[in-house]
N, C-alpha and C positions, 0 to 999 in steps of 0.2 A: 504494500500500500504506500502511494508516494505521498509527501507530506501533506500536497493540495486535496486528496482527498482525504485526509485522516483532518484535516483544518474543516471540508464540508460537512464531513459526518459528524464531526466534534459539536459543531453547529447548529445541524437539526438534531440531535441527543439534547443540547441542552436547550435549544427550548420548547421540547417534547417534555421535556424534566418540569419547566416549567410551568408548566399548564400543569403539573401532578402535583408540585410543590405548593403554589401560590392559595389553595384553600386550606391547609393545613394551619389548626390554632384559629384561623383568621372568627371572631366574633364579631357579631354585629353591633350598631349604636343600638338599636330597638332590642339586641340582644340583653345586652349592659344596661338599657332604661335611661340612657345618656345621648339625645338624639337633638346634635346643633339645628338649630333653624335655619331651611333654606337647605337643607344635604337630604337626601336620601336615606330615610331609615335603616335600608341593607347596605348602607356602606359601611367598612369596616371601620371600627372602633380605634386599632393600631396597626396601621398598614402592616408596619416591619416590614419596608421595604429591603432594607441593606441584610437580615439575618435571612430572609429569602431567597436574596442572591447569592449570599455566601452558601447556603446550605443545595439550592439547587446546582451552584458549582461543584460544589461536594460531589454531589450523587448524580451531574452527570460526568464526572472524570471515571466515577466509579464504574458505571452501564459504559463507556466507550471502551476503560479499558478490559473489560470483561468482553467486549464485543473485538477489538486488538486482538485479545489472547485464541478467542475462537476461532478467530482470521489468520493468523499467523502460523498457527498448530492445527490448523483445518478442523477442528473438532465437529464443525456439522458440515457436509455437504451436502450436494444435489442427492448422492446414493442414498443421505439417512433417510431422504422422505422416498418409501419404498411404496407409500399411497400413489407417490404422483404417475399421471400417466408415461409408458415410457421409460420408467424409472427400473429398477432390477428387478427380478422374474423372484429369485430365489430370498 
């Protein structure tokens, strides 16, 4: 894998991670019973923007390089999926 693609993938991993990451904790104002005027009751209480980035960084270094190590050491191929059409007899 040349670096530009391990850079693209790295890319859509993390913000795939993202969108998994960003509801976690998150409470609402209407949640809490603390709801400024003029905002949206279901908006969150304490974004925690910056420990969502740090922690979605986390865990997509984690899923890429677990996806690396499968890539590298071939660990699945096309042969494991023996459902696919095509794929080996035996």
């Amino acid at each position: 894998m040349n670096v530009s693609s391990a850079i693209a993938i790295y890319f859509i991993v993390w913000w795939i991670a993202l969108f998994l990451v960003l509801p976690w904790g998150v409470r609402s104002q209407a949640d809490i019973g603390d709801v400024v005027p003029g905002t949206d009751p279901g908006a969150p209480a304490r974004p925690r923007l910056l420990f969502m980035l740090v922690v979605n960084t986390v865990l997509a270094t984690v899923l890429f390089g677990l996806m690396y190590v499968v890539w590298v050491y071939r660990l699945i191929t096309l042969d494991s999926f023996w459902f696919l059409p095509g794929g080996p007899t035996g």
